[in-house]
C-alpha positions, 0 to 999 in steps of 0.5 A, a space after each residue: 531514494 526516488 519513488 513513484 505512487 501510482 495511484 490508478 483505478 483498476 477494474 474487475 479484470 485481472 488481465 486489463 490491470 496487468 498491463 496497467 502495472 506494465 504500463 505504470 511501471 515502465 513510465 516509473 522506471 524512466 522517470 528513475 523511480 527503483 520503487 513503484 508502489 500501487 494500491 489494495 486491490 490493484 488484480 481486481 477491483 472491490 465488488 467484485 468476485 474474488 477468490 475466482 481470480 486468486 491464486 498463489 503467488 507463483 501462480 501466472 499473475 504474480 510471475 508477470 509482475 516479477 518478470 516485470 520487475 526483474 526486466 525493468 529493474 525497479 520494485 514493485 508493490 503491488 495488491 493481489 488475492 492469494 487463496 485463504 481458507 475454505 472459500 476465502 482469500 488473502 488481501 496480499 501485498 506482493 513485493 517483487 525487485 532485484 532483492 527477490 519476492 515477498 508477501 505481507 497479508 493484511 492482518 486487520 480486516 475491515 468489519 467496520 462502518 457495516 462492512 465485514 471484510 472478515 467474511 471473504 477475507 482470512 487474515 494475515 499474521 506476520 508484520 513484514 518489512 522488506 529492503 529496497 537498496 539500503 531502505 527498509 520499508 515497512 508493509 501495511 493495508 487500508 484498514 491498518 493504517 488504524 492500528 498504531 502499533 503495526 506501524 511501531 513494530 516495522 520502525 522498531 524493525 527497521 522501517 524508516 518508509 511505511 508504505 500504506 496501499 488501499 482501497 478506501 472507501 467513500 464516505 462522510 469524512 472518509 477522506 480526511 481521516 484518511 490523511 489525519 491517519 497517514 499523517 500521524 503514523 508518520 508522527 508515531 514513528 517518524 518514518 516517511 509515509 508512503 500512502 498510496 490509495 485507488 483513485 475515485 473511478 469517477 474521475 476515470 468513467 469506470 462504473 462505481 459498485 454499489 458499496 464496494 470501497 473502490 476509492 477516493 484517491 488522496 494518496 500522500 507522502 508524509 515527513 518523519 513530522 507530520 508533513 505533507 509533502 505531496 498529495 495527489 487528487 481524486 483522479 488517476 495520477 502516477 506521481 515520482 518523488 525523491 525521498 530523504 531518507 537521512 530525514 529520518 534519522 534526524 527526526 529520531 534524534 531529535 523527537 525520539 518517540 519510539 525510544 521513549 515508549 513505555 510498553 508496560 502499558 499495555 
């Protein structure tokens, strides 16, 4: 299964970002990826505002993703904001391919490390795994990456890819537990790890809203055990990689932990 991370920055305007995923998508589509996966956040940037840019996702942002997808022929991962309740939004993940459209809502919010995400954002309340070909794909955001048990419920589902996009904020070891995560995800469910985060908009001369968490770039691709495979830097980069996904199958047999669980535990 070939794929593309794109790890971009994107900016606070929705319409400036809809041709990135053009732009980023077709290259993917070239190159032979049927997967291409952007990061939380990718309609509009953190700090800025959002439920003036939400909308539904038959709404005029999402359809151009879906045209998008059905012209090239590829699926696409893609974070947006859908209105939530009163004055709140979604953090959603739009899924659109050739196997049609479906959304996962980030179900942990980040009211951590003095941010309360829960303030602006309504959670979600589904796990969600999708098929891309024969693939079944788990779905996850940012903060989830956190909570091992989401991870476990898409492998028990079906999952042998976990696809994690975010927006991840800077800070004093931000970045490496954002690897130490995605890196032991893989191991609690021997699945491949696709991490996909926004870039540091350092790197790419887009001014940095003070305390928004708008990226440190890092995205991953982690083995069934643990490995990286492939790690990009801070900077704006689209990356195409082929996955064995047999590998999963021969992880599970060989480390089977989610056979082993005891559930009476918790």
């Amino acid at each position: 299964m070939r794929v593309a991370l794109a790890q971009i920055v994107s900016s606070e305007d929705p319409a400036a970002n809809l041709r990135l995923v053009a732009e980023q998508s077709e290259e993917a589509a070239e190159r032979g990826a049927e997967l291409v996966v952007f990061p939380e956040a990718t309609m509009r940037a953190f700090g800025h505002p959002l439920r003036e840019i939400a909308e539904p996702v038959d709404g005029p942002w999402a359809s151009a993703v879906r045209r998008l997808a059905e012209t090239l022929g590829i699926t696409i991962i893609v974070g947006m904001f859908t209105p939530g309740d009163g004055r709140r939004v979604r953090n959603t993940l739009l899924v659109a391919g050739p196997a049609g459209t479906a959304t996962y809502d980030k179900l942990h919010l980040f009211d951590a490390f003095g941010f309360a995400e829960s303030r602006t954002v309504t959670p979600g309340d589904e796990v969600v795994t999708v098929d891309v070909g024969s693939t079944t794909l788990g779905l996850a955001t940012c903060y989830d990456i956190r909570f091992p048990d989401l991870f476990t419920a898409t492998a028990r589902a079906g999952a042998v890819v976990q696809v994690v996009v975010a927006s991840w904020g800077a800070g004093p070891g931000k970045f490496e537990q954002w690897e130490l995560l995605a890196r032991a995800r893989a191991l609690d469910t021997t699945s491949i790890v696709l991490a996909v985060g926004q870039g540091d908009p350092i790197t790419a001369g887009v001014d940095v809203v003070d305390g928004a968490p708008t990226g440190v770039g890092g995205s991953l691709v982690v083995s069934p055990f643990g490995e990286v495979l492939h790690r990009l830097g801070p900077a704006p980069e689209l990356l195409v990689v082929d996955l064995d996904v047999t590998a999963v199958d021969d992880a599970r047999r060989t480390l089977p932990v989610l056979a082993n669980r005891r559930d009476d535990l918790i």
